[in-house]
Structures are given as structure tokens and as C-alpha cells.
C-alpha positions in Angstrom: 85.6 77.4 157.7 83.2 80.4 158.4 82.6 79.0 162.2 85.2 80.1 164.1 87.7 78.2 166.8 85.7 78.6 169.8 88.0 78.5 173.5 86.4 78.2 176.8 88.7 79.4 179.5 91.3 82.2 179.2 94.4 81.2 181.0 97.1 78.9 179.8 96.6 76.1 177.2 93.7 78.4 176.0 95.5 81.3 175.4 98.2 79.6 174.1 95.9 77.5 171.6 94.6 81.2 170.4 98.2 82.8 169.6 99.7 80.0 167.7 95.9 79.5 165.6 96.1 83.1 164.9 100.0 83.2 164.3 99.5 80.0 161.7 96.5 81.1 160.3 95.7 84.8 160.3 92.5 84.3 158.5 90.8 81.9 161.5 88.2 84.0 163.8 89.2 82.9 167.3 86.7 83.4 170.2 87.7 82.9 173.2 85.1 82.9 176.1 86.5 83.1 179.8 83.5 83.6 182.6 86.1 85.9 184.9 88.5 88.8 184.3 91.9 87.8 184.7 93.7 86.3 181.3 97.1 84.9 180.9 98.0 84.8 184.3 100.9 83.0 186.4 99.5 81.0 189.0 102.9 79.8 190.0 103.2 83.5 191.2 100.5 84.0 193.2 102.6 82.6 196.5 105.6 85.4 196.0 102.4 88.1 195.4 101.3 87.4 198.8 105.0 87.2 200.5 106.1 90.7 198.6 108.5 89.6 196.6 106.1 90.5 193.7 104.9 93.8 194.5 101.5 94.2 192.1 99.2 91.2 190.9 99.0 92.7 187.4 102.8 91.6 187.5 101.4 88.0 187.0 99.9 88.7 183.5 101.9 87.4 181.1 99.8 88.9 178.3 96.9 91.7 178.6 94.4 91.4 177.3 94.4 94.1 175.4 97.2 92.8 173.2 95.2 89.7 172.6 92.4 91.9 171.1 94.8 94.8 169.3 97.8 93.0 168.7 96.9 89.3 167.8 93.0 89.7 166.8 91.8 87.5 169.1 88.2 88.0 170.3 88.5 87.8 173.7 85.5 88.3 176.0 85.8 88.2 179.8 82.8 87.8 182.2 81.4 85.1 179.5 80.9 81.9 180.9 80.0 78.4 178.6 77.6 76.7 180.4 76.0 74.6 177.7 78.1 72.2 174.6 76.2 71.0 171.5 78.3 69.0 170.2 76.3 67.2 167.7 75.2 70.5 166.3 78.6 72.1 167.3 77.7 75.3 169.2 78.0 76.3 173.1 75.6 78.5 175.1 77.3 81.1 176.7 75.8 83.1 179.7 76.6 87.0 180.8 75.0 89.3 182.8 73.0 91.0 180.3 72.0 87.9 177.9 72.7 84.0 176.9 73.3 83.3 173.4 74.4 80.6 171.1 77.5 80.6 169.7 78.3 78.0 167.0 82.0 76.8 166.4 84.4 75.0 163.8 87.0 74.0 166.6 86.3 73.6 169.8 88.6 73.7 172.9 87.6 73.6 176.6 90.5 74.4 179.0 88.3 75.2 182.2 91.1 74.2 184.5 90.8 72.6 187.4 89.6 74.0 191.1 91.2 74.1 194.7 89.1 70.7 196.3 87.2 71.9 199.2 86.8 69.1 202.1 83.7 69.1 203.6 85.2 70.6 206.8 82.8 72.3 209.3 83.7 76.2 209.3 84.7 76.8 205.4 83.0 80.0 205.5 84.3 81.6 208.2 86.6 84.7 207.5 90.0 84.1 207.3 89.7 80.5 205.6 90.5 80.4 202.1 92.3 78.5 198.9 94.7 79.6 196.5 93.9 78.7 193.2 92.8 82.0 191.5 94.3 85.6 191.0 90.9 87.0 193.1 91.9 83.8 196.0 95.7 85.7 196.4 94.5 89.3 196.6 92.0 87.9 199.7 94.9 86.5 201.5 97.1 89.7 200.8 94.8 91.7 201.8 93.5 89.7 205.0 97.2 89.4 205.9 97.7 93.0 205.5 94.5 94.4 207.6 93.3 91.5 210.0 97.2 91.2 211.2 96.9 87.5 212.1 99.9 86.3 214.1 99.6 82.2 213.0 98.4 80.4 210.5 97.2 77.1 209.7 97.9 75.3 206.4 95.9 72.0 205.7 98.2 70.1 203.0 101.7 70.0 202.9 101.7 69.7 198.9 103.2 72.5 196.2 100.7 75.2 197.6 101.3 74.3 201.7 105.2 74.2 201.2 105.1 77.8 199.4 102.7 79.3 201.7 104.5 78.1 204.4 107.7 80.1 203.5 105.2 83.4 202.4 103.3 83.2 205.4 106.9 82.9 207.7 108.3 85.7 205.7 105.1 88.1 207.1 105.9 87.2 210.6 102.9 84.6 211.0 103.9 81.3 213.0 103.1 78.9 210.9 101.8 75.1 210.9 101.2 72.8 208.3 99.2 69.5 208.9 99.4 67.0 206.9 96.7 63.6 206.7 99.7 61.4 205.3 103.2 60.7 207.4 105.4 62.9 204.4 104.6 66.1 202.6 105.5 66.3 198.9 103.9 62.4 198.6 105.5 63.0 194.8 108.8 63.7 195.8 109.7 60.5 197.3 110.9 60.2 201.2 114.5 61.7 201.5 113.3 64.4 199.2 110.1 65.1 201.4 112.2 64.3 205.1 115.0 67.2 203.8 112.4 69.6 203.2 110.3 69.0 206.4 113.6 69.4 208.6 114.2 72.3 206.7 110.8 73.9 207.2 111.2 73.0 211.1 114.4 75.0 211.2 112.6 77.9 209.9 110.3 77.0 212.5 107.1 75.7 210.7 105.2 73.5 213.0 105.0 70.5 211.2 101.5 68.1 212.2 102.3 64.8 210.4 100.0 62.0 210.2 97.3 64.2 210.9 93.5 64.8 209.9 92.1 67.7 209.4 88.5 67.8 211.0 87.0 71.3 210.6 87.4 74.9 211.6 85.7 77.3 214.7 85.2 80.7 215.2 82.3 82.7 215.1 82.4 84.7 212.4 86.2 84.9 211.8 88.3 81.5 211.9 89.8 80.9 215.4 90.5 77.5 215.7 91.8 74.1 213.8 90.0 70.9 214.8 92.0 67.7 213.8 92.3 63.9 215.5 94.5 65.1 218.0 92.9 68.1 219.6 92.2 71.7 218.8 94.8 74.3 218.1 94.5 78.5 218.0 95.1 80.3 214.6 93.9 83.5 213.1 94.2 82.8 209.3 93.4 78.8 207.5 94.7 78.2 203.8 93.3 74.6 203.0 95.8 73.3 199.8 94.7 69.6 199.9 95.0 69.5 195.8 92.8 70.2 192.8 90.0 68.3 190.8 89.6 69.0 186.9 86.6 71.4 185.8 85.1 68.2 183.7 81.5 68.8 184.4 80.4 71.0 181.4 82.3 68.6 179.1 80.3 65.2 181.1 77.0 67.2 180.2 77.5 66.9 176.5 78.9 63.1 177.0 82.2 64.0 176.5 84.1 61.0 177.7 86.4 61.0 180.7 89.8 58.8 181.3 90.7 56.7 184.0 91.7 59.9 186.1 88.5 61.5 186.2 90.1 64.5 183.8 88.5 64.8 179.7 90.4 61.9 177.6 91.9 63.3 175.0 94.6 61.3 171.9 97.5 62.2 170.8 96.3 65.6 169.9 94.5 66.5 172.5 91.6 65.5 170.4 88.2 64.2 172.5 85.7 61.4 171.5 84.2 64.4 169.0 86.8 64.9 166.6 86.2 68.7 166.5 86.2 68.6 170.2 89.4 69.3 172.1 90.7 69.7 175.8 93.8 70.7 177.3 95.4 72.2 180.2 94.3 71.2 184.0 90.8 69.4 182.6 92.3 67.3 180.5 94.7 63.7 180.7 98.4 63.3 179.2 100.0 60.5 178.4 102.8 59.8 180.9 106.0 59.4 179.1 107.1 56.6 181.8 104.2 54.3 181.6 102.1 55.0 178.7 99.1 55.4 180.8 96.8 58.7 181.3 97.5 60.8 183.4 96.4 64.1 185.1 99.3 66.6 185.7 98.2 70.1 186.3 101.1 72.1 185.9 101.6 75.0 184.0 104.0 73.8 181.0 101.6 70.6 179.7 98.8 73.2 179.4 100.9 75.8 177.7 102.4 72.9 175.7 98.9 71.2 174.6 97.4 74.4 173.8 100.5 75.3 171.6 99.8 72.4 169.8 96.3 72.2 169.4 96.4 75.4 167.9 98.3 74.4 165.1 96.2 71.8 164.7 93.2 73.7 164.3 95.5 75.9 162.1 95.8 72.9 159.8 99.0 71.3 161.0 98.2 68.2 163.0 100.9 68.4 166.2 101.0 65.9 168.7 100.6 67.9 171.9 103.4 65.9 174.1 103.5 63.6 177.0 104.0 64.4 180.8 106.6 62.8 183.3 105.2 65.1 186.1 108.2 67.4 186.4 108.2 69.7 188.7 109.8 72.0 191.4 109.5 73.2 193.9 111.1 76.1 196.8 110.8 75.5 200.8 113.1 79.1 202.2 116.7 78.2 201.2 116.0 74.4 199.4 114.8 73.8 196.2 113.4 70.4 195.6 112.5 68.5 192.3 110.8 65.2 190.9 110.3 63.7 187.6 108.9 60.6 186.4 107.4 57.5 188.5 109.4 57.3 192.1 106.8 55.1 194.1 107.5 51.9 193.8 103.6 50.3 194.1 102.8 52.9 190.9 106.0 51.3 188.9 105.1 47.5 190.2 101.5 48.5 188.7 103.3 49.8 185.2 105.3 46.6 185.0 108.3 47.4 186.1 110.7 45.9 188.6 111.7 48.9 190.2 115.5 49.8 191.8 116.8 53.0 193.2 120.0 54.5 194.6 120.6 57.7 196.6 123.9 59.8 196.7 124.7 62.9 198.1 127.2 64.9 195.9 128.3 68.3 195.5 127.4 70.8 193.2 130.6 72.2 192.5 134.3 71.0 193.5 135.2 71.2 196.7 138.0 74.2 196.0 135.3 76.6 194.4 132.9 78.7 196.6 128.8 78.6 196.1 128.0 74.7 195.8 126.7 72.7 198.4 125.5 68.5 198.6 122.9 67.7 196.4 120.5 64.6 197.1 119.9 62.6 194.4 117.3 59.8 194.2 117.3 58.1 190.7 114.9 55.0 189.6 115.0 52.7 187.1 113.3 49.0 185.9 115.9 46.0 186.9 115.1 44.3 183.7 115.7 46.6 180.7 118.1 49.3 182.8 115.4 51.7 181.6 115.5 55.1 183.8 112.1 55.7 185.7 112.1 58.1 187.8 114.3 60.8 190.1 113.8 63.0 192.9 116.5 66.1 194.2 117.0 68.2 197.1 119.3 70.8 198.0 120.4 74.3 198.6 121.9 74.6 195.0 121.5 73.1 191.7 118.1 71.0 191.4 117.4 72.6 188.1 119.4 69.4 187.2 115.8 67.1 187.3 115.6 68.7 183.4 118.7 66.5 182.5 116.6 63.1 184.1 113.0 64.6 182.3 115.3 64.6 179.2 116.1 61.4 179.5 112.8 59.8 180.1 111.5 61.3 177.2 114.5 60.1 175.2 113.8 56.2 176.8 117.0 56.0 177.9 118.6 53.1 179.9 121.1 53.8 183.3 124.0 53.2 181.4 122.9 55.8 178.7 122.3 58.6 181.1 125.5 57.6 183.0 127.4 58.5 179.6 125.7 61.7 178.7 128.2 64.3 177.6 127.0 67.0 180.6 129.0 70.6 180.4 131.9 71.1 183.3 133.5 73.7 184.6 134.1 74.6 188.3 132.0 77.2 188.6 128.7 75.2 187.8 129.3 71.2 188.0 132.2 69.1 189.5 133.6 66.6 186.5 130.8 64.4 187.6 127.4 66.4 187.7 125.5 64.8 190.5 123.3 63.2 187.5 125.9 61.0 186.7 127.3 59.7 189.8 123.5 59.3 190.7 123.5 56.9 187.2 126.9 55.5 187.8 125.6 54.1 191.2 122.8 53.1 190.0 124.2 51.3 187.1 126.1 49.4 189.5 123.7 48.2 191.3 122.4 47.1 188.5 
């Protein structure tokens, strides 16, 4: 193996893939090639770096790159961007600003993420419009919020990225609106979860523009104005989140198939149609553990996950990198809401299933001990076989609990089975019945 492991794209399932490959096999040369600066970073962050509650953008580095190079002999190279794959003859072109060579490779895996989609709205360009998708995206904001001084804001999405910008953006004294081209935000979440949080967000006095399409933005040079179906509204500052797309393009080039989702297909190991060829991360399909279908989740732990374990099976230990149930979590000022697994019922119909749900309010702690507070639960599952499906949670306490549901559909587990999980009590953390079972108890009544 005198070719090395060759990575395109620093951040997470990369990275990841190039510490375990090192770790399991000290011996492998591990390139990895990353066209910008920034390594290793938490994108989840970059919303609490622009409302202050992380002070420095470095903070976001989980690793520097420096220890990748000293410390785990990785050969990392920033400002080194892939723009060509061989595959047949198993080498990449690779592009700075001095010189493009050819690097040729044993293992091969592209993570090159995925990017903020960009509407074809009129105005994109004007100052003061931006997305947040990269560590150079926050600083912008931060500093535009810091020296421009807007007083409102305009944020087209009401998704992960328009929820959490909505609360940094409030916390900096901007008034802030969200619109919204679909009647709910957080689609994913399910509707009580997604009518909790807009109430909530209107409390805190986000302007909420449901049912709305975005048309464009006006200003002269800087962004002045929102145009949508209904009219035109004032703002000083536009953050367009309307989702992502997966960077697939460079693996298309060099017919490296794509799945049903428009992300790189990959098997069980993250392996492409080129058996020395893998993907991972935001450009690549999982396998969702609900339906057994492909699917494109671009969340942080799948592409840590996948690149864990394609790196030790480049190493020489053939690991299934995982599937997905799309858990995730999200914060909206004093609520926390959370969602795993298939909630819409047209997406389960389409799986096969024969879809029921349930939802209960219950309370966090027991009544007689200070801190809890009601806890929605929404919990799915298929009529026929009892199997759980799905869940959704809202509240001011406690929706960490969506791990005990992800558990669950990973396990395969049936109502009846959650409903008698042995779940830790004690009055400071859960009433006798944790809202996961009465959730399940309901459910399996209904049943």
C-alpha cells in the first residue's frame, strides 16, 4: 500500500476518517486536501458565536490543525482544493494558488459537505444578505451585526438555522422576522412540536410570516427591503436558511453514481460504485434505520460516525458506518425541541406502514420537586406490527429524552417493548413514568 488514503474536505467525517486510519494503522500516509482554512470545526456553533455566548470563533475548533500534523501525522494541507477524480487510474488533481498536480491514492474519501442553497432571489448580493453555512459566513454576520448596527432582520426559512438565528439575532436587540414558504416551521418536527415553538418565538416577539414566499431583496447597495407575495417589508440585515444541497458535483464528473436523494450512494460502508472510492458526511446517503431506504441527513454525528468508520475500514477492519433516523435537536430561547425517526404520515404510507400516533403532555419531574415542567410528546408507530416509527418533543425541560426513542428505533422495537423499558427514576430527573413511557403506554393502547 505505498499510495496513500487520500481525503477531500477537512471538517467532520473527513477528519474523523484520518484519526481513526492513523490510530489503527500508524504506518498509512493519510493526505488530506481541504480547499479553505478552517479544519475540524463545529458548525452547530456558529449561531451562539454570532449571539456572544461563544466569545472567539477559534472556540469552534475541535482540533487544530496543528495537532493533526504534530500530533497524529496527518498530512493536512489547507487552501488545496480537488477539482479533478481519476478513478480508473486512482488519482485526483488538486489545484492551489501556486500549481495543480496529481496526486494518486490507495483510499479515496470525498466529504465535500454540502452548501447553504441559494434561491434565485433578486438582490443576493447586496450587503447585508448572507447564509450561514461556513466559519468565514458567521464572522460576516458578527461583524455586520457589530459595525452596520442593524435594528431588524429578516430570516427566510424557519428551519434549524432560521429558529437559532432568530433567538441570536433577538438576543442583539434586532427585531426579528422569520418567513416561512410552508404554513409550519420545523416541517421535521411534526405540528404540535412546530405550533409550540412558533408561539414561543412570538412571545419573544419574533414576527412570524407563515405561508409565505420569499420573492427577492432591494436596496441599493446595502439590503433594505424583503419582497414576498404579500408586499414589501423594511429590514437592515437578510439571513436566507432555506436548507442545503450536497457538494456531489466533483464525484458526478468522475461517474460516481448518485442515490435517489441526489447525495453520492454509498453501501454499508460507505463504499461508492468504485470499491476504493468512498463518501461520507453531508455528500453522501445513509440508510434510514426506519425504512430502509437512502437517505440524506446532514447532521453532524452521521458524518463523524461514517468517517469513524470508514477509517477503520481503510485501516483494514471493514466497519459498517451506521444508519440514520434523522435525530435531531433543536433550541428556540427557553424551549428545546426534538425529532427522530419518520413523523409524517404520507413519508410512512410511502414506507409501508400504516401509521398511528398519540400526543401527551407530561411532566418532567413529580409534581412535589422544583425544576420540571410539561413535556409534549408525539410518538408514532405502524398499526400492524406495533413497530415504533417515529417521535417528536417540545418543552422547557427534558427533550434530551428523543435519545431513549432513537434507541429504540435502532433496536426495532415494538410500542409495547419501549412501554417496558427499565428507564432510571428519581425525583430530581423523571417522575415514575418518564414522559417516554406514558407517551408508549398511550400509544399502546390505542393500539
Amino acid at each position: 500500500m505505498d499510495d496513500p488514503f487520500v481525503i477531500i474536505g477537512g471538517d467532520a467525517a473527513g477528519m474523523s476518517a484520518a484519526s481513526k486510519a492513523k490510530r489503527e494503522a500508524p504506518d498509512l500516509d493519510v493526505v488530506v486536501f481541504e480547499q479553505g482554512e478552517w479544519v475540524s470545526y463545529a458548525a452547530c456553533g456558529m449561531p451562539y458565536y454570532v449571539k456572544g455566548e461563544v466569545d472567539e470563533l477559534d472556540d469552534l475548533v475541535a482540533v487544530e490543525p496543528e495537532t493533526f500534523r504534530d500530533k497524529r501525522d496527518v498530512d493536512l494541507r489547507t487552501g488545496h482544493e480537488v477539482v479533478g477524480i481519476d478513478p480508473t487510474a486512482q488519482t485526483v488533481t488538486v489545484s492551489t494558488d501556486e500549481e495543480t498536480f496529481v496526486q494518486p491514492y490507495h483510499s479515496l474519501l470525498i466529504g465535500t459537505g454540502a452548501r447553504a442553497i441559494e434561491p434565485p432571489f433578486d438582490g443576493l448580493d447586496l450587503d447585508g444578505v448572507f447564509t450561514l453555512r461556513s466559519m468565514d459566513e458567521a464572522a460576516a454576520i458578527q461583524r455586520y451585526v457589530s459595525d452596520a448596527k442593524p435594528a431588524s432582520a429578516a430570516i427566510v426559512g424557519g428551519g434549524y438555522v432560521g429558529v437559532e438565528m432568530a433567538e441570536a439575532l433577538t438576543e442583539r436587540g434586532l427585531d426579528v422576522s422569520i418567513y416561512e414558504m410552508l404554513p409550519r416551521t420545523l416541517q421535521p418536527f411534526g405540528e404540535e412540536t412546530a405550533r409550540t415553538v412558533e408561539d414561543h418565538l412570538r412571545e419573544h416577539g419574533v414576527d412570524l410570516h407563515l405561508d409565505t414566499a420569499v420573492e427577492g431583496f432591494i436596496g441599493e447597495e446595502t439590503v433594505a427591503g424583503i419582497e414576498h407575495d404579500g408586499g414589501v417589508d423594511d429590514t437592515d440585515l437578510v439571513i436566507v436558511g432555506v436548507g442545503v444541497a450536497p457538494n456531489v458535483e466533483l464525484a458526478e464528473q468522475a461517474g460516481i453514481e448518485l442515490g435517489p436523494t441526489g447525495a453520492i450512494a454509498t453501501d454499508e460502508y460507505g463504499r461508492t460504485n468504485y470499491a476504493d472510492v468512498y463518501a461520507a458526511g453531508d455528500c453522501a446517503e445513509a440508510t434510514n434505520v426506519v425504512t430502509g431506504d437512502p437517505d440524506h441527513v446532514p447532521l453532524a454525528l452521521t458524518a463523524n460516525r461514517a468517517g469513524r468508520a470508514i477509517g477503520t475500514t481503510v485501516a483494514g477492519d471493514p466497519t459498517e458506518t451506521g444508519g440514520t433516523a434523522g435525530t435531531a435537536i433543536v433550541k428556540a430561547f427557553d424551549l428545546g425541541a426534538a425529532r427522530t425517526g419518520v413523523l409524517n404520515e404520507e413519508q410512512a404510507r410511502e414506507a409501508g406502514f400504516d401509521p398511528v400516533a398519540v400526543t401527551i403532555d407530561a411532566p418532567t419531574r413529580p409534581h412535589y420537586y422544583p425544576g420540571g415542567s410539561e413535556l409534549t410528546v408525539t410518538l408514532v408507530a405502524d398499526r400492524g406490527t406495533s413497530q415504533v416509527l417515529g417521535a417528536s418533543m417540545v418543552g422547557g425541560d427534558g427533550v434530551k429524552r428523543i435519545d431513549t426513542v432513537a434507541t429504540a428505533l435502532g433496536s426495532g422495537l415494538t410500542v409495547t417493548e419501549l412501554q417496558n423499558l427499565d428507564l432510571a427514576y428519581a425525583p430530581p430527573f423523571s417522575p415514575v413514568w418518564d414522559p417516554v413511557l406514558t407517551a408508549a403506554k398511550v400509544l399502546a393502547g390505542k393500539l
